[in-house]
ChimeraX commands (.cxc) that place a marker at each C-alpha (Angstrom):
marker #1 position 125.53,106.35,94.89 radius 0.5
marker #1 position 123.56,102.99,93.69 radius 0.5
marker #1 position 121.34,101.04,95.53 radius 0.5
marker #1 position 123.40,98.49,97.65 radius 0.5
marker #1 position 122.42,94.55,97.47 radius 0.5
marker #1 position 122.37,92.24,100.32 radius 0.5
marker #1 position 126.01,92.01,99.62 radius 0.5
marker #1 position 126.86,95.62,100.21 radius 0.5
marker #1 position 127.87,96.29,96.78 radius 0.5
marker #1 position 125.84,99.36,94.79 radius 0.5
marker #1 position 123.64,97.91,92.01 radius 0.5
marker #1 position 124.79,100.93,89.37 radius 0.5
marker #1 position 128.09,100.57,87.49 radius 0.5
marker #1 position 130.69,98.01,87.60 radius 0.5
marker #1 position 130.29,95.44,90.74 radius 0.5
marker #1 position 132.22,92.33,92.02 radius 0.5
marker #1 position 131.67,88.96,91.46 radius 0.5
marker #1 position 132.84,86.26,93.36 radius 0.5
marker #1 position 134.55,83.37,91.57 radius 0.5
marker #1 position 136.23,80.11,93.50 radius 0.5
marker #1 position 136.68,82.88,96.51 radius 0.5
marker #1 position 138.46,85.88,94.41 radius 0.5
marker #1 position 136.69,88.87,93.92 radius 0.5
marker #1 position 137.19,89.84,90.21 radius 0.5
marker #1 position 135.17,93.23,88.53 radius 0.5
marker #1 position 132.58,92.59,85.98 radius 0.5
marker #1 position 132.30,95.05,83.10 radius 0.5
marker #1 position 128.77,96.91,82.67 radius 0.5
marker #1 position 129.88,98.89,79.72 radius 0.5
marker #1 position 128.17,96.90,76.94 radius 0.5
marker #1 position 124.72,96.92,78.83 radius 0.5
marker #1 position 123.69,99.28,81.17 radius 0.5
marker #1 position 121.55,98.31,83.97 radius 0.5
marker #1 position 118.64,100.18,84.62 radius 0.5
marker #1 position 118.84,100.43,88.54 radius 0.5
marker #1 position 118.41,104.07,89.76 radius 0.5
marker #1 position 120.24,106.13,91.91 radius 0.5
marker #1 position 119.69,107.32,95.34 radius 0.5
marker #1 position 117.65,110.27,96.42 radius 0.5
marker #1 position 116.69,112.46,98.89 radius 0.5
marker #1 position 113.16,109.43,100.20 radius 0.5
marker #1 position 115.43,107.10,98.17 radius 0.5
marker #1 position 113.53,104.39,100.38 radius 0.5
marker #1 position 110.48,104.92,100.14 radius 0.5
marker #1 position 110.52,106.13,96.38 radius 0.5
marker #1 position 112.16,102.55,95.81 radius 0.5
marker #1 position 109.19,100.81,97.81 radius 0.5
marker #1 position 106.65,102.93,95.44 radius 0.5
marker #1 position 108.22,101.56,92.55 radius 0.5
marker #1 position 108.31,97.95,93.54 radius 0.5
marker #1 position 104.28,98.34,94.83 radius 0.5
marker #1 position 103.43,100.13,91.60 radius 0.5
marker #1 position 105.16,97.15,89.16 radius 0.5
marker #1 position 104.21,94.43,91.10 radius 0.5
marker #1 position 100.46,95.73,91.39 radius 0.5
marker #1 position 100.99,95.06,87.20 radius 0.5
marker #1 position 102.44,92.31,86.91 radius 0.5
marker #1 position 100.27,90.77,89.72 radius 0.5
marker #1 position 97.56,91.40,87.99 radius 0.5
marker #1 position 98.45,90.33,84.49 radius 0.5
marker #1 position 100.11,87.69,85.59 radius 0.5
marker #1 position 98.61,86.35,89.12 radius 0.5
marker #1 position 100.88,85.29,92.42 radius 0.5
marker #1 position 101.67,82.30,90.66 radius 0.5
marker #1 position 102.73,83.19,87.18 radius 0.5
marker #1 position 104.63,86.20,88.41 radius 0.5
marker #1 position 108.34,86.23,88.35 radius 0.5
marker #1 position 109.78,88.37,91.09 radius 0.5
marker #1 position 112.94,89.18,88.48 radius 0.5
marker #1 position 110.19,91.18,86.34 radius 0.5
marker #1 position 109.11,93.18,89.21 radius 0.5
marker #1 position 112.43,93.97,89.80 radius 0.5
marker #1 position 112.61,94.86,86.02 radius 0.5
marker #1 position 109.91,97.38,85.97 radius 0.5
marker #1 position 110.37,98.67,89.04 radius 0.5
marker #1 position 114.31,99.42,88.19 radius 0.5
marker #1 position 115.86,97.85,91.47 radius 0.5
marker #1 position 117.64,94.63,91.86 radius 0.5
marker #1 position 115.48,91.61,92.67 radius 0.5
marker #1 position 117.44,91.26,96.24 radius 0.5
marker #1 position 116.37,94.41,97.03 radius 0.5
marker #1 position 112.63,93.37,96.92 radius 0.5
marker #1 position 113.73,90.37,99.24 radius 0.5
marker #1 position 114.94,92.80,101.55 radius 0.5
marker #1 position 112.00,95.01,101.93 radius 0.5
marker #1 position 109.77,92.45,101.52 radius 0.5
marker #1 position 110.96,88.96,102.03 radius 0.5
marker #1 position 109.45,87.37,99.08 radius 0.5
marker #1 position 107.02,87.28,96.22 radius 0.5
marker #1 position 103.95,86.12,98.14 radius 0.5
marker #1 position 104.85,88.67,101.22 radius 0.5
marker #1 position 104.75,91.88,98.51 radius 0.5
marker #1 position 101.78,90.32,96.83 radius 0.5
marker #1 position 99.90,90.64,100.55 radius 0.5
marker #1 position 101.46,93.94,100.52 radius 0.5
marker #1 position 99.63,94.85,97.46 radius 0.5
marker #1 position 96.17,94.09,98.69 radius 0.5
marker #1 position 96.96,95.39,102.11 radius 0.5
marker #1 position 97.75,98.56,101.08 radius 0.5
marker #1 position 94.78,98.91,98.91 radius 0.5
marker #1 position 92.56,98.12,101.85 radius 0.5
marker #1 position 94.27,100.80,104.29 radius 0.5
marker #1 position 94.17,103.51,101.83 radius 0.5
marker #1 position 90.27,102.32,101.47 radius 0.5
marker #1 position 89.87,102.41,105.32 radius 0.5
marker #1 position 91.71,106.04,105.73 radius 0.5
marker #1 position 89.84,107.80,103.51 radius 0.5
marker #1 position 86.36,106.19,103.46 radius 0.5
marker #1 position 86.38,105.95,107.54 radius 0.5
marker #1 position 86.01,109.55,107.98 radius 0.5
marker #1 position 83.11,110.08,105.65 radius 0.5
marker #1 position 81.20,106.99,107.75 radius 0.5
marker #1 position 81.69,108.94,111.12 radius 0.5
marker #1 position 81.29,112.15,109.79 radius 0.5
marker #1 position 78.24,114.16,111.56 radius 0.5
marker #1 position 75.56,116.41,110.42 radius 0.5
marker #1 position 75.57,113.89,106.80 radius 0.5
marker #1 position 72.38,111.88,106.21 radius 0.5
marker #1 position 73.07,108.73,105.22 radius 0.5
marker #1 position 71.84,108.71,101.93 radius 0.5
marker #1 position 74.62,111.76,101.02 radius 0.5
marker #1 position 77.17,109.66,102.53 radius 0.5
marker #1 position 76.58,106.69,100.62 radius 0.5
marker #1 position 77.17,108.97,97.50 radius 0.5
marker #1 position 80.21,109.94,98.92 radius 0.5
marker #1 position 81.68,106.41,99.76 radius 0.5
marker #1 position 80.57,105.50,96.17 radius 0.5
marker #1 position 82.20,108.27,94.13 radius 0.5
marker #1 position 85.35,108.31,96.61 radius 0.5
marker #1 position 85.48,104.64,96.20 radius 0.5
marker #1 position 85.93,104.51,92.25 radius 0.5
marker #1 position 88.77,107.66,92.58 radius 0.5
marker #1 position 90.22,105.21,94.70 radius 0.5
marker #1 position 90.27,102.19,92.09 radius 0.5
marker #1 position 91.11,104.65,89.37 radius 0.5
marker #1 position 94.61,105.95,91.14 radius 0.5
marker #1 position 94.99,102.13,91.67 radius 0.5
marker #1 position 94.01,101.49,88.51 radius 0.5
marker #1 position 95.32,97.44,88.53 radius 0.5
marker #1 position 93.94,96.31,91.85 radius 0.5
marker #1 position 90.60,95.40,90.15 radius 0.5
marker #1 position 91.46,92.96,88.10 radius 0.5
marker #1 position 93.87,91.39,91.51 radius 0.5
marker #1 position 90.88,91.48,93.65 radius 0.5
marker #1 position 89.17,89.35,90.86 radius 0.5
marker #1 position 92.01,87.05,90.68 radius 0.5
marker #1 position 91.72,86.57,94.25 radius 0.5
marker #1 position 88.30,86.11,93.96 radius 0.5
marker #1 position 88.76,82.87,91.40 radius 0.5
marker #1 position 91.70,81.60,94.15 radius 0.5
marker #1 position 89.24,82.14,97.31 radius 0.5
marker #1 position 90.28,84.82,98.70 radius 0.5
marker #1 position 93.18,83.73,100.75 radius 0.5
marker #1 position 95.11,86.68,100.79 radius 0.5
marker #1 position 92.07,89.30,101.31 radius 0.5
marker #1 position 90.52,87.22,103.57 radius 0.5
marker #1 position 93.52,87.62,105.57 radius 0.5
marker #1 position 94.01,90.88,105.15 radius 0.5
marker #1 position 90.16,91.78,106.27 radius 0.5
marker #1 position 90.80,89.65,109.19 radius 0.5
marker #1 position 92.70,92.32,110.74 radius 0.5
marker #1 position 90.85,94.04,113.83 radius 0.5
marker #1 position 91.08,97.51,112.11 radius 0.5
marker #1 position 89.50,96.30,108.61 radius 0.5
marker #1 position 86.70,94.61,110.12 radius 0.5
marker #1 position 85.78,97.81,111.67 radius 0.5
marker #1 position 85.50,99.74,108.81 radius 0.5
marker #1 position 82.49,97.09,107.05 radius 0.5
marker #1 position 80.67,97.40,111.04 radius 0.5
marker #1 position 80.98,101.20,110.42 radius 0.5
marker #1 position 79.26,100.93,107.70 radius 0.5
marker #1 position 76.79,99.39,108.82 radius 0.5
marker #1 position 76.03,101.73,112.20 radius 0.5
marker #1 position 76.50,105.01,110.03 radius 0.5
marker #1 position 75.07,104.65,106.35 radius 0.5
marker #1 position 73.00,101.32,106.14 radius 0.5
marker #1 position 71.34,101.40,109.76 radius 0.5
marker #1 position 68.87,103.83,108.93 radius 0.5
marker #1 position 67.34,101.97,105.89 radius 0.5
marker #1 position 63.83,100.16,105.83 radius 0.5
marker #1 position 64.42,96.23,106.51 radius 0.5
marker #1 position 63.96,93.66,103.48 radius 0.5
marker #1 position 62.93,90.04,103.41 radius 0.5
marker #1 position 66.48,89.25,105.07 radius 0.5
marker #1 position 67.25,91.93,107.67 radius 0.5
marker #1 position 69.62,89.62,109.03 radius 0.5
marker #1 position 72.11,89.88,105.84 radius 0.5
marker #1 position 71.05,93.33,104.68 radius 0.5
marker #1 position 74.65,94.72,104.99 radius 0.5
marker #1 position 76.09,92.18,102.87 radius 0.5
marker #1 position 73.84,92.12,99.85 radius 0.5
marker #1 position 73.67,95.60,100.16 radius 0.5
marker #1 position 78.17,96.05,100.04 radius 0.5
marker #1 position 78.26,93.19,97.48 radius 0.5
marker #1 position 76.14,94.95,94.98 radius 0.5
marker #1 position 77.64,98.66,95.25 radius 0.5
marker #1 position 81.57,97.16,95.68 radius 0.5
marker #1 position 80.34,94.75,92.05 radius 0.5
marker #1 position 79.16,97.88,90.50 radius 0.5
marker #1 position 82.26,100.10,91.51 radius 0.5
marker #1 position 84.68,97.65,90.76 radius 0.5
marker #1 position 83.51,95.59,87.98 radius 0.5
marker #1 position 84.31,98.57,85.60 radius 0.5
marker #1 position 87.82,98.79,85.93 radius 0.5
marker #1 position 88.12,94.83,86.07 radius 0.5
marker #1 position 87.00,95.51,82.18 radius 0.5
marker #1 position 88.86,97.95,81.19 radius 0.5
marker #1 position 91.05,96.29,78.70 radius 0.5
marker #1 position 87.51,95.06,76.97 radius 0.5
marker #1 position 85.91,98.32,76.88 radius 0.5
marker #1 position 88.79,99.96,75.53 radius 0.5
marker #1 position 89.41,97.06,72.69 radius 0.5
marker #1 position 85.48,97.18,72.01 radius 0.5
marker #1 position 84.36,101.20,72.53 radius 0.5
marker #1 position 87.81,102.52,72.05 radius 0.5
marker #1 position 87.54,104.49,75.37 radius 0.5
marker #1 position 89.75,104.56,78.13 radius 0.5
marker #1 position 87.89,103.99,81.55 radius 0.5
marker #1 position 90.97,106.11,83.26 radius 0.5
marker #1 position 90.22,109.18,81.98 radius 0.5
marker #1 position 88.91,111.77,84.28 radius 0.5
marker #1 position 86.04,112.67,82.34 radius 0.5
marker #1 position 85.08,109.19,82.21 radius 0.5
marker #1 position 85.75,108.71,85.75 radius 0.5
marker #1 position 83.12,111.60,86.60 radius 0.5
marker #1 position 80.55,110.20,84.48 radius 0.5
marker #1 position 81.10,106.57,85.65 radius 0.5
marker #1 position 80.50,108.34,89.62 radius 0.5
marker #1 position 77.08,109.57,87.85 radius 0.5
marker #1 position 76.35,106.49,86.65 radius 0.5
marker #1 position 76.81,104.08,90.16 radius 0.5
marker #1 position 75.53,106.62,91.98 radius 0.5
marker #1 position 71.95,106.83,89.80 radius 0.5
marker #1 position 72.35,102.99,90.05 radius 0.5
marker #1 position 72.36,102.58,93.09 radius 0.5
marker #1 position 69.83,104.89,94.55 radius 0.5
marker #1 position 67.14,104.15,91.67 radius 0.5
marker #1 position 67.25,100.28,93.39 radius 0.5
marker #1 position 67.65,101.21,96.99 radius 0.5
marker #1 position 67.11,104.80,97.50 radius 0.5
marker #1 position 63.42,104.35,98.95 radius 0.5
marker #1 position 64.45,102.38,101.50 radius 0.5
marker #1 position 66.37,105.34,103.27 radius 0.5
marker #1 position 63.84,106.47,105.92 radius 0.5
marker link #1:1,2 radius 0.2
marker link #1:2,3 radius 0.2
marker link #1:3,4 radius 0.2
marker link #1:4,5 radius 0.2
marker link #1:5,6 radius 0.2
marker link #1:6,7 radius 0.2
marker link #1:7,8 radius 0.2
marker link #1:8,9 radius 0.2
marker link #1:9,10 radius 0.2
marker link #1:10,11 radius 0.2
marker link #1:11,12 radius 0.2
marker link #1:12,13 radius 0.2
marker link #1:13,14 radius 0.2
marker link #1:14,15 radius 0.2
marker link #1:15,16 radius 0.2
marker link #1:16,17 radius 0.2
marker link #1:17,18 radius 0.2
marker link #1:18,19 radius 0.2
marker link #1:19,20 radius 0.2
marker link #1:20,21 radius 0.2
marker link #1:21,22 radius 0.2
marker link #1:22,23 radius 0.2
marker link #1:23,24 radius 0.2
marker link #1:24,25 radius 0.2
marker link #1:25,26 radius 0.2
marker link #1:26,27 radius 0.2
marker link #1:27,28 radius 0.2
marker link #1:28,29 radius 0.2
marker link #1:29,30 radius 0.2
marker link #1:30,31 radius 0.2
marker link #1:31,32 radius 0.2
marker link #1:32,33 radius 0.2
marker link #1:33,34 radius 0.2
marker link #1:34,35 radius 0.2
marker link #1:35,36 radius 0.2
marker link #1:36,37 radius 0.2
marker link #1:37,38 radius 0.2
marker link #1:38,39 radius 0.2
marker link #1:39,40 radius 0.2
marker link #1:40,41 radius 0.2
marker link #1:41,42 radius 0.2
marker link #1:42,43 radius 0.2
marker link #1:43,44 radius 0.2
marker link #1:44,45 radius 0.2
marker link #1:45,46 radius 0.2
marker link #1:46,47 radius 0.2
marker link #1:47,48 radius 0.2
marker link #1:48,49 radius 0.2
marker link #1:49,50 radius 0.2
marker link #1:50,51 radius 0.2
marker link #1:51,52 radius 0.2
marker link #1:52,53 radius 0.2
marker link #1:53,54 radius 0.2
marker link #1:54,55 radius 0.2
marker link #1:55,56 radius 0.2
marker link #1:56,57 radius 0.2
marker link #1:57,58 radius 0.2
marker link #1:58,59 radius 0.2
marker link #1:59,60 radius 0.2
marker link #1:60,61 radius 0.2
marker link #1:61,62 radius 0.2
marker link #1:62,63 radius 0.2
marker link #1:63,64 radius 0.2
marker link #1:64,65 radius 0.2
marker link #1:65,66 radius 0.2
marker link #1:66,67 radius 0.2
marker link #1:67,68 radius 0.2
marker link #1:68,69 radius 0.2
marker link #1:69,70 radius 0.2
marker link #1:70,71 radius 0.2
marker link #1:71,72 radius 0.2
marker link #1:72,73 radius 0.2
marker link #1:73,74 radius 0.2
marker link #1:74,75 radius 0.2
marker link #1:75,76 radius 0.2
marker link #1:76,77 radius 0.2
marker link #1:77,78 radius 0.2
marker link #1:78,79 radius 0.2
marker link #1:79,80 radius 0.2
marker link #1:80,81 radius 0.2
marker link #1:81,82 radius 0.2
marker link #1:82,83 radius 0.2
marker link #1:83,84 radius 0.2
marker link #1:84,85 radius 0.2
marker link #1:85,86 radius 0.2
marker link #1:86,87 radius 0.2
marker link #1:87,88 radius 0.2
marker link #1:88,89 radius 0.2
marker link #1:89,90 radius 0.2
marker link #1:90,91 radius 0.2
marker link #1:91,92 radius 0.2
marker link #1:92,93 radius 0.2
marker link #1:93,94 radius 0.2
marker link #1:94,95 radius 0.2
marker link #1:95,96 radius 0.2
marker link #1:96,97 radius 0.2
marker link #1:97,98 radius 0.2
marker link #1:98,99 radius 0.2
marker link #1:99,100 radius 0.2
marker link #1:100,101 radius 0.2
marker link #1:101,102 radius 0.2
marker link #1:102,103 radius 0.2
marker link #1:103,104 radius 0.2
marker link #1:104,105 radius 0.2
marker link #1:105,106 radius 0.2
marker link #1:106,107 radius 0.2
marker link #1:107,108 radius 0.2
marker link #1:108,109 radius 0.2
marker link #1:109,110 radius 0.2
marker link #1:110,111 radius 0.2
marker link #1:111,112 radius 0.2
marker link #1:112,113 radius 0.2
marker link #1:113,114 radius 0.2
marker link #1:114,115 radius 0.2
marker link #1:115,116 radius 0.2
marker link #1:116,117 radius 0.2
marker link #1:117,118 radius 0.2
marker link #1:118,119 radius 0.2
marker link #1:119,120 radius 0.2
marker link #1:120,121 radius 0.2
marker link #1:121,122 radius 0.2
marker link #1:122,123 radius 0.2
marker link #1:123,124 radius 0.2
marker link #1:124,125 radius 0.2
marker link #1:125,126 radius 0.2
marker link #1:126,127 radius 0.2
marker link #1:127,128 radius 0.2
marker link #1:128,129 radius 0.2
marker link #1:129,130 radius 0.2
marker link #1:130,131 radius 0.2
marker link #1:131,132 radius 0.2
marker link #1:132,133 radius 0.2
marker link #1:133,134 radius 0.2
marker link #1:134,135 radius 0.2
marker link #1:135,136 radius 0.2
marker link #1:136,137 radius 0.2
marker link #1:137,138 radius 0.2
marker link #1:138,139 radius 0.2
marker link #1:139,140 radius 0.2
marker link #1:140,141 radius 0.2
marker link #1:141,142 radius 0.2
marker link #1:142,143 radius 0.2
marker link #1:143,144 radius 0.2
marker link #1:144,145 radius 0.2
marker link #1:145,146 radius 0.2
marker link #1:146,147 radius 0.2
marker link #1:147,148 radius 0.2
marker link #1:148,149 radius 0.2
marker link #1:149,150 radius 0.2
marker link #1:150,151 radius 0.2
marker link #1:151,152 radius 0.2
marker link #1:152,153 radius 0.2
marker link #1:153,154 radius 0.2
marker link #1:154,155 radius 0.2
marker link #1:155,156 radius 0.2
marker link #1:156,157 radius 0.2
marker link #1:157,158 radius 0.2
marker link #1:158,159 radius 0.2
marker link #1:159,160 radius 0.2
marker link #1:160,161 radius 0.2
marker link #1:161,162 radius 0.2
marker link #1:162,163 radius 0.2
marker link #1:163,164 radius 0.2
marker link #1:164,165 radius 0.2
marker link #1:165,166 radius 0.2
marker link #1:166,167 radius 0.2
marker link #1:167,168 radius 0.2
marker link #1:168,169 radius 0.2
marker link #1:169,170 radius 0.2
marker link #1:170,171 radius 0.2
marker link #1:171,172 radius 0.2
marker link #1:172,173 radius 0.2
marker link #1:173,174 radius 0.2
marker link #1:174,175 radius 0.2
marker link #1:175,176 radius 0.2
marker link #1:176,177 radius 0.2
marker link #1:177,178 radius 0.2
marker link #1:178,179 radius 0.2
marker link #1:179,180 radius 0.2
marker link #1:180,181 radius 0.2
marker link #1:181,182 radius 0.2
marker link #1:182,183 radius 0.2
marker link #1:183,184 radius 0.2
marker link #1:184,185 radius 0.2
marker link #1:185,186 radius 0.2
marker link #1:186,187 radius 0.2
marker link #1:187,188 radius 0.2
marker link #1:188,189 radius 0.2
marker link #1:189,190 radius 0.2
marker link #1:190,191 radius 0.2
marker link #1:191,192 radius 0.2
marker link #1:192,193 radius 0.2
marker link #1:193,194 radius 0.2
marker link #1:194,195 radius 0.2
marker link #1:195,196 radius 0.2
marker link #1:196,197 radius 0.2
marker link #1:197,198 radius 0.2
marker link #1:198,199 radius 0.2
marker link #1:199,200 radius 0.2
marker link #1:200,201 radius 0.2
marker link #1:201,202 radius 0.2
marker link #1:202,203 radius 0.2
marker link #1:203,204 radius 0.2
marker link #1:204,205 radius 0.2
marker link #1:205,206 radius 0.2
marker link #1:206,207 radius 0.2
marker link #1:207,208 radius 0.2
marker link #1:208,209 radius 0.2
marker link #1:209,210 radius 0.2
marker link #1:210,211 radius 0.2
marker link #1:211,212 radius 0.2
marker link #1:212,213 radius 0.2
marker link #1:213,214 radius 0.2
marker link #1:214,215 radius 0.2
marker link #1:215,216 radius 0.2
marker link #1:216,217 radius 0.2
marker link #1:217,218 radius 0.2
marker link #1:218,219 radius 0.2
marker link #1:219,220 radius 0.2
marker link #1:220,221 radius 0.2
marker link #1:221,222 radius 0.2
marker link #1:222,223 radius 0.2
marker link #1:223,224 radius 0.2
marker link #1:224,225 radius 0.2
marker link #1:225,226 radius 0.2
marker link #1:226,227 radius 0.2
marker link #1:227,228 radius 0.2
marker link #1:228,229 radius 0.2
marker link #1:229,230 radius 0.2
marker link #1:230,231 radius 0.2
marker link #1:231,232 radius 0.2
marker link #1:232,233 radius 0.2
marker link #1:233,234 radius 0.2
marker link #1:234,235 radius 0.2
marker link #1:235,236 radius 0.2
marker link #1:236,237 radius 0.2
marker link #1:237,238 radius 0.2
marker link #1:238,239 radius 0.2
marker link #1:239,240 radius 0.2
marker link #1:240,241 radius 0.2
marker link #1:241,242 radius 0.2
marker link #1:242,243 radius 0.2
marker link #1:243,244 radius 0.2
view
């Protein structure tokens, strides 16, 4: 069976359209469409493929200059059936980033509350599990950047959730609290997030560079273990004294 449009006609094969109120069949013979059929988790393999093509296009082409008919194109569904799960282009584009940020908050969460870990190991775990995390989502970067350049509206709303907001105090009370105070103890948390999330994330963000200029490809999993190495010495050459 096809997937079925707001109209309740399956997208696969031959389907009616409606002309001057007769229903009359359309041939798909010459050009097949390339909508799937159902499944076993037909519904939530069709939301996967709609998050995984619109994470692309999003970031190639921003909120703006994507077209929700491409999505649909890459993800092989029908553009109504993106309205339908998610009731727009700038609804599945706040889908994107939310979804990013809850798989950030499930997994790192656990390592932040996690007892008999000194802090300093734990920060080496957030760091390393945080650019696996960017590598399996290997287009948010260059979204979160985008954002960035458009202030932030659609992080900013998705960190305003109760939930989020917990995870960046958490880190806080279980890695950060036991370091030595700088200049501005005040706004120690935030340098101190700003500079490790810029070093985790500013490596996928150029990718496409470093694989036009060195010829390497930043997704592979060796490279992925070495760039772990790399943050992690990073970071705990500048702040790694400060751990009492």
């Amino acid at each position: 069976m096809g997937e079925k449009t707001r109209s309740g006609f399956e997208g696969d094969g031959p389907f009616l359209e409606f002309h001057r109120g007769t229903p009359r069949v359309k041939s798909m013979t010459k050009k097949k469409r390339p909508y799937r059929t159902k499944g076993k988790n037909d519904s939530q393999d069709t939301e996967a493929r709609i998050l995984a093509a619109a994470e692309k296009v999003f970031a190639e082409k921003g909120l703006k200059g994507a077209r929700t008919n491409e999505i649909a194109l890459l993800a092989e569904v029908t553009p109504s059936l993106i309205n339908y799960h998610y009731r727009g282009k700038e609804n599945l584009y706040r889908t994107v980033i939310e979804n990013y940020y809850v798989s950030v908050e499930r997994r790192l969460s656990p390592i932040m509350m996690e007892e008999g870990i000194a802090p300093p190991e734990k920060l080496r775990k957030l760091i390393a599990l945080g650019i696996e995390i960017l590598a399996e989502k290997d287009h948010v970067a260059r979204i979160l950047l985008r954002e960035s350049i458009d202030k932030g509206k659609y992080v900013n709303e998705v960190l305003s959730k109760p939930y989020l907001r917990e995870m960046f105090e958490m880190s806080g009370r279980f890695v950060f609290s036991n370091m030595k105070a700088t200049r501005h103890p005040a706004n120690d948390t935030i340098h101190l997030l700003s500079n490790i999330f810029g070093c985790v994330t500013m490596f996928f963000i150029a990718s496409s560079t470093i694989k036009e200029f060195w010829k390497k490809d930043v997704f592979a999993k060796k490279m992925i273990e070495e760039r772990k190495e790399e943050v992690i010495d990073f970071v705990f050459n500048g702040i790694g004294s400060r751990f009492k």
